[in-house]
N, C-alpha and C positions, 0 to 999 in steps of 0.2 A: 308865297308864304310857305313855307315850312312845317309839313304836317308832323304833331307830334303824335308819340307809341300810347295809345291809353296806357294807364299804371296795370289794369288787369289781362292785356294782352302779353305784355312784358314778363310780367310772373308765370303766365301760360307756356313763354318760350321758355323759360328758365328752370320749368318743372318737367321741361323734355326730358325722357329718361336717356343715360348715355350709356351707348350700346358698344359693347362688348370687343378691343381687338380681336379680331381677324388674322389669321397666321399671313394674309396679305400685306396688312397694313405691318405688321413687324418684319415683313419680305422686305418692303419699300424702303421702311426706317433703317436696315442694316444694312439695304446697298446705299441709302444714300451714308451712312456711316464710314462706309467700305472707301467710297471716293474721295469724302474727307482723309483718310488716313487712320481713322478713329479703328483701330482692329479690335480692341476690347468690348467696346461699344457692339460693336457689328457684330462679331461673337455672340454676344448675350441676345442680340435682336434675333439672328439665325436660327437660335438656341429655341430661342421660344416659339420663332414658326413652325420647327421641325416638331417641337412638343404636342402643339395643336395640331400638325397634320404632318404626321410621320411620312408620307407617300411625297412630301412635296419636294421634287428632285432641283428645281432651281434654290431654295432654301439650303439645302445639302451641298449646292453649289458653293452657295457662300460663305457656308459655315466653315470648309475646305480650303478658299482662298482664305479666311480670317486666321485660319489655323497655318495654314505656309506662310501668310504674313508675320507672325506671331514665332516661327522656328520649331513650332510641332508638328514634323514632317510625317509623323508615322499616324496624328489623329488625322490630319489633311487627305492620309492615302483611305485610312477608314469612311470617312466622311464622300469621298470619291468614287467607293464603290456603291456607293445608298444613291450616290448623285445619276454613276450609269444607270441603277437600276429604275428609276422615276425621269430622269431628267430629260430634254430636249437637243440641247447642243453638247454633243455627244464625243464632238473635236474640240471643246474646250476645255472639257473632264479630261483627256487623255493626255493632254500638253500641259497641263497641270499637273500632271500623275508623273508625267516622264520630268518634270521642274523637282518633285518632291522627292521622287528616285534618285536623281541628282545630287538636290541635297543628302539625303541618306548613304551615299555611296555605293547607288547600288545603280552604276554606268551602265554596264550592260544590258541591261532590265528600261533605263531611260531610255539609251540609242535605239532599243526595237521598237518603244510606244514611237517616238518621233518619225520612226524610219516606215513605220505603219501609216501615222496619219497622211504623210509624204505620198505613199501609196496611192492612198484614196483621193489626195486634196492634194496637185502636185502644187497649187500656187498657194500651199497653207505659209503665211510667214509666220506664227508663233514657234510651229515645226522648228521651222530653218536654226529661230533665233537657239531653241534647243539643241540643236544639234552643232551650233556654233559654242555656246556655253561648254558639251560636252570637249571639244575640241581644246579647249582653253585648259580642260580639267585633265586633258591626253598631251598636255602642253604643246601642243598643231597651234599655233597662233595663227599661223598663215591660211590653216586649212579654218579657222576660224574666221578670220578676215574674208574671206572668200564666201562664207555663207552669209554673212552680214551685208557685204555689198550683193550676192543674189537677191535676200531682201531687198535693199535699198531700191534694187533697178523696177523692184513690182510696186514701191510705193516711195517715191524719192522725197518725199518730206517726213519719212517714219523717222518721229524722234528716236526711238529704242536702239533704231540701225542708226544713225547719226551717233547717237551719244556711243556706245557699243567700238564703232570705228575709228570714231576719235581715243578711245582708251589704248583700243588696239594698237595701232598707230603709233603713238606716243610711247608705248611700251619696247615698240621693235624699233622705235630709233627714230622714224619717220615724223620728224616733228614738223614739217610744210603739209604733210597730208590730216596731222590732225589738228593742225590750227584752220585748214579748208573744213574740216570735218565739222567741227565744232562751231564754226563761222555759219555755215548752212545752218544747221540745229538753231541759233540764234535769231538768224532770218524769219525763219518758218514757225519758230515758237519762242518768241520773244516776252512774250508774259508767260514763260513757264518758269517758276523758281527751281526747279530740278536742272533745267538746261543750266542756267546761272552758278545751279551750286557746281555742278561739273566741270564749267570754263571757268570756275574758281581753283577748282583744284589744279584742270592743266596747267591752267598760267604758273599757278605756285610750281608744279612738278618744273616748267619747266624757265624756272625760276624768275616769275615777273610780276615779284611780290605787289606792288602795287596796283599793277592790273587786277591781281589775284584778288586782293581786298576790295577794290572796287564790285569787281562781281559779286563777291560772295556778302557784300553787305545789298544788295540789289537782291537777289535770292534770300535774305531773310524780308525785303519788304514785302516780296510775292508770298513768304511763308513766315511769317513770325513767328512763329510756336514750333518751326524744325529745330530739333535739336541738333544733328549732325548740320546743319549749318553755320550754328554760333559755334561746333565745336573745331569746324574747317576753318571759321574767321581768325578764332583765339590760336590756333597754332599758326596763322599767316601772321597774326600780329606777331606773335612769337619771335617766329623766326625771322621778322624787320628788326629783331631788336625793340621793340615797343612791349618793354615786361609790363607794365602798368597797364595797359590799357589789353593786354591780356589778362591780367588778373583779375580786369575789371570784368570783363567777358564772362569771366569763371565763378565770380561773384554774382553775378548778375542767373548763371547757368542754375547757381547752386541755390536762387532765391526762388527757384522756378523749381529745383528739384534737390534737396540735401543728400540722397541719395546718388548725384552724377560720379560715374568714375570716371570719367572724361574729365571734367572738370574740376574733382579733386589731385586729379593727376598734372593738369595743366596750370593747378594753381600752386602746384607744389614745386615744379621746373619754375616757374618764372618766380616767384619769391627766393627760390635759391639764386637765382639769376641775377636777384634784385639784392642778393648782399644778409637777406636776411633767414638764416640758418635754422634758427629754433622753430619759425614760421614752419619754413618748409617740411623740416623734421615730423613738423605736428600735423603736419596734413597728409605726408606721406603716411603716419598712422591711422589717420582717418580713414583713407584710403583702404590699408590694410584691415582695417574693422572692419569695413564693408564686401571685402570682398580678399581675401588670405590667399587665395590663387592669382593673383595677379605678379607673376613672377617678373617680369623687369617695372614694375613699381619695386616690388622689394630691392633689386638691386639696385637700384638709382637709389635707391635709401638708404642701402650698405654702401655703396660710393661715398653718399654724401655724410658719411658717420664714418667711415675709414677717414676721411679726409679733414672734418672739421670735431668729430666730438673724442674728445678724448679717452682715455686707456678705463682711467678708472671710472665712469660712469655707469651708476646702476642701471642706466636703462639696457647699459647692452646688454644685460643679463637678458632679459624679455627678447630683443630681436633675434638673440642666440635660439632662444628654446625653439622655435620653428624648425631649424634645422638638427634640431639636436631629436626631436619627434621624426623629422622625416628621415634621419638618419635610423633610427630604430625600427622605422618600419621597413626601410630597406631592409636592413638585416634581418627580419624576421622573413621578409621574402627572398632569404638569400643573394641578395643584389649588393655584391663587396664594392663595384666602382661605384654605384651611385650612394652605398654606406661612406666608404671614405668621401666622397666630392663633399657629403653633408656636412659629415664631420670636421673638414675644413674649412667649410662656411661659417659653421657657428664660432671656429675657434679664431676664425677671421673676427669677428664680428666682437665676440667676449676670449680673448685669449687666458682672462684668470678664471674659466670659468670651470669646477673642479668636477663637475659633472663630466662634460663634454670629453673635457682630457682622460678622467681615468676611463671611460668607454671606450674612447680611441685608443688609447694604449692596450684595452685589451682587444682589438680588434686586429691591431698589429701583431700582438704574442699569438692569436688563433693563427695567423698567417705566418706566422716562423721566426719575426723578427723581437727576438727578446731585448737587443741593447735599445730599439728603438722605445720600445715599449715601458723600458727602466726609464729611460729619461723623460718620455710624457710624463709617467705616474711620482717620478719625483720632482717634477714642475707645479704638478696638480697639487702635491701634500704641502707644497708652499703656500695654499690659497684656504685649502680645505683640510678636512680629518678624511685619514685614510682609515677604511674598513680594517679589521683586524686581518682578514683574509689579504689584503693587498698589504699591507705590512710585511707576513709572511713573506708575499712575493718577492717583495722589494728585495729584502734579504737574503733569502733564497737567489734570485739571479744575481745581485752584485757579485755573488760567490761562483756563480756559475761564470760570469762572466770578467770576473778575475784573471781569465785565462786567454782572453782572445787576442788578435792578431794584433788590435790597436797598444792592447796593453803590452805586449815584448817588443814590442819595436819604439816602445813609448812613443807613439802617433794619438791621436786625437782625433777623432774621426769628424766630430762637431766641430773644428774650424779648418779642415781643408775646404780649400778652392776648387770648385769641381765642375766649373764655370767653362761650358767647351764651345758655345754655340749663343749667338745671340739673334735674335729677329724683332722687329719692330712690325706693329699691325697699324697701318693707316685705314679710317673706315669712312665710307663713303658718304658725301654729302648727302641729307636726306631730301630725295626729293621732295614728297610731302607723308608725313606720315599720320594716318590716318585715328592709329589707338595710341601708338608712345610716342610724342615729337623725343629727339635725340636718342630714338629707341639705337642706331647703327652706333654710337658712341657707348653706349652702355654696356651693349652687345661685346665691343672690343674690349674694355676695361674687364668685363666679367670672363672673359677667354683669355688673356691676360693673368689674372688673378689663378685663374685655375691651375699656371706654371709654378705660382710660388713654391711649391713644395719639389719641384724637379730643378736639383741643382748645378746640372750638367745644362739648362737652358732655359736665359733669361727671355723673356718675352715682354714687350712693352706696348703700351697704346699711346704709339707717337703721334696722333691729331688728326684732325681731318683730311680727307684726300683731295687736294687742288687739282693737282696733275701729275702724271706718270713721272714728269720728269722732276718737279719737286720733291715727290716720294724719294725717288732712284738718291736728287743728291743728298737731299738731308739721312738716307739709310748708310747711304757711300761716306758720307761726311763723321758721321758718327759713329763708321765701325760696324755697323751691321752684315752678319751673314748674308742674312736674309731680309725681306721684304714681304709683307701681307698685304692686299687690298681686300678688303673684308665691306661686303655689304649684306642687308636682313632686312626681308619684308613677314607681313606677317598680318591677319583677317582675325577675327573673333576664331578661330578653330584651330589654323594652322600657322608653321613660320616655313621659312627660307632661308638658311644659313650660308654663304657660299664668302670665297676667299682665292685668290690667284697669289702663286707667291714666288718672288723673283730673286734670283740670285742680287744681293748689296754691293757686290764686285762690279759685275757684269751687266748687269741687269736684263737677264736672260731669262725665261720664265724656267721654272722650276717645278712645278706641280700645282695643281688644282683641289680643291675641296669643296665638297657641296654637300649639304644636308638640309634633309625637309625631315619634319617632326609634326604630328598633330595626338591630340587625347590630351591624358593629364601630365601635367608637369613637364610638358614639352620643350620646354627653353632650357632647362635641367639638361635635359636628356641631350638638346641640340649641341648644349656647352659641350658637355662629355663626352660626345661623339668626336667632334671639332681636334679637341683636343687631344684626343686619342689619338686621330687618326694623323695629324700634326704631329705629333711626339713619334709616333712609329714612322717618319719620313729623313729624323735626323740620324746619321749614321754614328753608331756609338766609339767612342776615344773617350782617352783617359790619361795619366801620368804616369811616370815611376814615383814616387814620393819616397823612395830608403833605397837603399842598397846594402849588401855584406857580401862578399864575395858572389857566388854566382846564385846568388836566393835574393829575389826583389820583392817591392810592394807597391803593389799598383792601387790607385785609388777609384777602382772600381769594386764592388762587390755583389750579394745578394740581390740586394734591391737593384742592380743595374743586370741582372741577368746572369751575371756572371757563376760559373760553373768547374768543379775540378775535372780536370783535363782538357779544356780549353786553349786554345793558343792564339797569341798574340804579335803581330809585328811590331819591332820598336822602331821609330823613326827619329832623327836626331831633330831636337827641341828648336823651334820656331821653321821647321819644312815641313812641316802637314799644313794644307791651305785646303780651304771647301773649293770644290768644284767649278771651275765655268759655270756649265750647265749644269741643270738637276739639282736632284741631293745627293751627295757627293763627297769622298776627298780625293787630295792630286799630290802626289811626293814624285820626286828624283830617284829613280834605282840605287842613285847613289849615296841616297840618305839613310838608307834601309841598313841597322846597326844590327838588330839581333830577331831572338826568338824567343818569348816566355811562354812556356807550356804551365797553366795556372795550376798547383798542386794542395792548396788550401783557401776557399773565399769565406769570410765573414760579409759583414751586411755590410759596410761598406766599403771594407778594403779587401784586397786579396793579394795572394804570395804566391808565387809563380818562382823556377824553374828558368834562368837565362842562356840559351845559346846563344855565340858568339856568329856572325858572320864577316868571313875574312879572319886573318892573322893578327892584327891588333881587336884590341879590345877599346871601343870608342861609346860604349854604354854608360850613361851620366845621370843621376837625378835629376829630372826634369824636362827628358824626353819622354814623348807622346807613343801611346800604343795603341794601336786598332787590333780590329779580330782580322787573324791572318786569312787571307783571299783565299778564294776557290782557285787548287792547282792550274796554273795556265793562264792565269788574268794575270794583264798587263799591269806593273804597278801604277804605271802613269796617268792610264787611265782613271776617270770616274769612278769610284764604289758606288756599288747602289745599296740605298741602305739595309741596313741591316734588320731582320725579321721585328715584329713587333715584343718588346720585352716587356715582361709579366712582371715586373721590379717596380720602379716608383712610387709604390707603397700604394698601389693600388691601380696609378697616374694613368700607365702605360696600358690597362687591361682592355682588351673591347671585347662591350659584352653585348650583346644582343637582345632587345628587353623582349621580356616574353610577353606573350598574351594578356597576363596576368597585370603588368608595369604600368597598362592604363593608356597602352600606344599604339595608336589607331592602324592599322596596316593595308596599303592601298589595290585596291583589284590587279589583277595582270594587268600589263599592259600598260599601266598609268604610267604617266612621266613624272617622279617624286621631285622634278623641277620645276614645276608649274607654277609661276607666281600668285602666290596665295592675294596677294592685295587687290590684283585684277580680277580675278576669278571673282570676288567678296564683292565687287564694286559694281561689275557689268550684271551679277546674280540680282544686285540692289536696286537696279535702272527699273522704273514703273509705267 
């Protein structure tokens, strides 16, 4: 029989009085917080232990990890030194000290904590794993791989060294060692959804999409509530081609959090994908409400507005203004090539837009180019009311410029063909991309775009890259110089920009390109780098376009560098070829017709001075001229190109950002090739 509680014992328990947390009990509650995942949580529990007993150095402990969890590496180091001065485990404070260094960028400073703990604890593996991460960040892969499997051998079922190796692995090519790697990890921790979300991603990297999906829908049943899991899924659906049931994903991401930039992003590619445009449009704004920095969302939005929304649309006015602000803050920071990139951005974006214009045209007149500058500011007065002061001008230069070289030779400077060079960028399938699915296509289009304005060379984003040899014939097929293979990775902080580029003839490599960027507006700055250094690789040529006895007109000028007293070789019209090898051109001695010593340039054309080489005279409109070789060079030979030119209205300048541009700058020593996406990934392994 079942004894029952009298009614007045029951009241008795119930008017226990309830006694007061304990900086224990909120010790307990934050680590078990801490193991969920819950970093805010655990935070605020830590917070309060240390409040009630400032001395308690395991509390400090955690309030440390919540804080490195969290990406406030500098409270985490504060919080670290409170933890030495109270705490117990005193090799865990340090390996978390040299993790948050790390993050910080302050390598030197980590490698001594780890290479210290090492000292004392030579079988410490947290050490190892530290000083393997550093390695990653000194781009040593291998020297990295080597301290992960020393871990592994002292503890051969450590997920961290498993997953770690398999990244590795996979990165260096090694795709048997990280399908073993990753295969082990699975064995030994099989209900872990972290291992799942991992062998989700190899598989995708290494493209086996439906495996990939498999796993990573298994890793949301261990983790429902991961969000970088459903955002790994939705770019595996992605890139099946299953737009729907990624949007669903994104829908589903965004009922969980209307704030995801993941998944405003992801639902913005697949609605374009899915045919419908105004969708997209509107969520790539969404997007940009939430978050203004996110520089290839904005350009996937300017693609996808170049391409589908037409000229006169008021919205462009709005996507312009972005750039037309970050152009003025350039210039206030005297930064001329990333003033002009802006200004071509926005005018890409709103070309009637009369603000934009008349600022760029005065931005060209501050830099010497008046005809260029008359014809922005009388395109703009087509749209808008010119200032009484730009009236003046207008005025004023037509007169001034009444008199230039296009005008007596009646040339026209705005419809020559100046067309010398063409390349084609293929970019690289993505293996999986972690922040932008189709971020390498983007990438390409927007390096691409940034030639428009250089009219000596077109550049195109000819499609994905299948294979070397597919690139080579459709480059060979269609005429191309050149050849780019263009791929970009890129972590919440940093990108990767890099490019091999191959002769279209031959298909010889030709030169290399690599650029790493981190801070603010770093994809900017990667573009304009890219490009720069791109543009300064093609050797410059030009035409005759007039003749009158021994006084020509070449269609080089100002903006192509060009300078009086300069000279130039003529070669007879269709025997200048690019190079074999390299960057290059290649003529016959016998083609070599004369000599123009240049005796007046304008901005885009110039007048030169013709000697004759030999006893006939075989100099024709429409023969090609280069800048005459350094005495002694073989004609036959290669040119190598020619120094970087300060001309193309800004195209050609490399400028170096300074301190000030918001551009992170990496310790001695670092390898500024270090793949940003691994480094983010194996940092993220728990």
């Amino acid at each position: 029989m079942t004894k029952r509680i009298p009614w007045l014992c029951l009241a008795a328990v119930l008017a226990l009085p309830v006694f007061p947390q304990t900086a224990s009990d909120f010790y307990a509650r934050g680590t078990r917080e801490l193991d969920r995942g819950d970093w805010y949580a655990a935070s605020e529990s830590f917070h309060e232990a240390v409040r009630l007993n400032p001395v308690y150095g395991d509390a400090w402990f955690g309030l440390a990890q919540s804080a490195y969890e969290l990406g406030e590496y500098d409270l985490s180091v504060s919080c670290l030194d409170e933890a030495e001065k109270y705490g117990r485990n005193k090799t865990a404070v340090h390996n978390l000290r040299g993790f948050a260094l790390i993050a910080l960028g302050k390598l030197p400073e980590a490698e001594a904590v780890f290479k210290g703990v090492l000292a004392a604890y030579p079988n410490d593996i947290t050490s190892r794993f530290g000083l393997g991460e550093l390695n990653i960040f000194y781009g040593r892969l291998t020297g990295a791989e080597s301290l992960f499997q020393d871990a592994l051998k002292r503890d051969t079922a450590n997920r961290r060294a498993l997953l770690s190796l398999a990244l590795i692995a996979s990165e260096l090519g090694k795709n048997a060692a990280a399908d073993q790697y990753i295969s082990q990890a699975l064995r030994f921790h099989s209900g872990d959804g972290e291992v799942h979300y991992f062998a989700a991603y190899l598989a995708a990297r290494g493209g086996n999409l439906p495996e990939a999906e498999r796993y990573a829908r298994i890793a949301l049943q261990f983790r429902p509530n991961h969000d970088k899991s459903y955002e790994l899924l939705g770019g595996i659906l992605f890139k099946e081609g299953k737009y729907q049931e990624a949007l669903d994903i994104c829908d589903f991401m965004l009922g969980r959090n209307r704030m995801s930039k993941a998944a405003w992003y992801s639902r913005a590619l697949s609605l374009q994908n899915l045919g419908r445009v105004e969708e997209a449009v509107q969520a790539f704004d969404t997007l940009l409400a939430i978050d203004g920095t996110d520089e290839i969302a904005r350009s996937a939005l300017e693609i996808l507005v170049s391409d589908s929304i037409t000229i006169e649309d008021p919205r462009r006015a709005g996507w312009a203004r972005y750039h037309i602000a970050k152009a003025e803050e350039a210039q206030r920071a005297y930064l001329s090539a990333a003033a002009h990139y802006e200004f071509r951005r926005a005018l890409r974006m709103d070309p009637q837009n009369p603000r934009a214009r008349s600022q760029y045209a005065k931005l060209l007149l501050d830099e010497g180019y008046p005809a260029n500058f008359l014809s922005h500011i009388e395109f703009a007065a087509r749209f808008g009311q010119l200032s009484t002061g730009e009236k003046d001008s207008v005025e004023a230069y037509r007169s001034i410029l009444s008199d230039t070289l296009g005008a007596q030779w009646k040339v026209d400077p705005f419809y020559l063909d100046k067309e010398r060079w063409r390349l084609a960028i293929f970019y690289a399938k993505d293996d999986m991309q972690l922040l932008h699915e189709e971020a390498a296509q983007i990438t390409a289009k927007t390096a691409a775009a940034y030639f428009a304005g250089v009219p000596a060379v077109r550049v195109t984003a000819a499609g994905e890259f299948s294979s070397f040899a597919d690139s080579f014939r459709q480059a060979r097929d269609s005429g191309q110089d050149y050849f780019a293979l263009l791929s970009f990775e890129e972590n919440e902080r940093e990108l990767a920009l890099s490019a091999t580029i191959y002769s279209g003839k031959t298909g010889a490599e030709a030169a290399g390109i690599r650029v790493y960027r981190t801070g603010n507006d770093r994809f900017a700055s990667a573009i304009r780098a890219f490009g720069s250094e791109l543009l300064a690789l093609f050797p410059q040529r030009g035409k005759i376009i007039a003749r009158q006895g021994n006084r020509v007109l070449m269609d080089l000028g100002k903006i192509d560098g060009i300078a009086p007293e300069g000279s130039f070789t003529v070669i007879k019209k269709d025997r200048l070829l690019a190079a074999d090898r390299g960057f290059g051109v290649k003529y016959s001695p016998e083609d070599v017709l004369g000599v123009i010593t240049v005796t007046r340039a304008d901005e885009d054309v110039s007048e030169g001075t013709l000697g004759k080489t030999g006893f006939y005279d075989r100099v024709n409109v429409g023969d090609e001229v280069i800048p005459l070789p350094p005495p002694g060079d073989a004609p036959e030979e290669a040119k190598p190109a020619s120094p970087p030119r300060r001309g193309f209205l800004g195209l050609g300048k490399r400028e170096d950002a300074p301190q000030g541009d918001g551009e992170k700058l990496l310790p001695a020593g670092v390898n500024a090739l270090k793949p940003p996406a691994l480094a983010e990934l194996i940092r993220g392994i728990r």
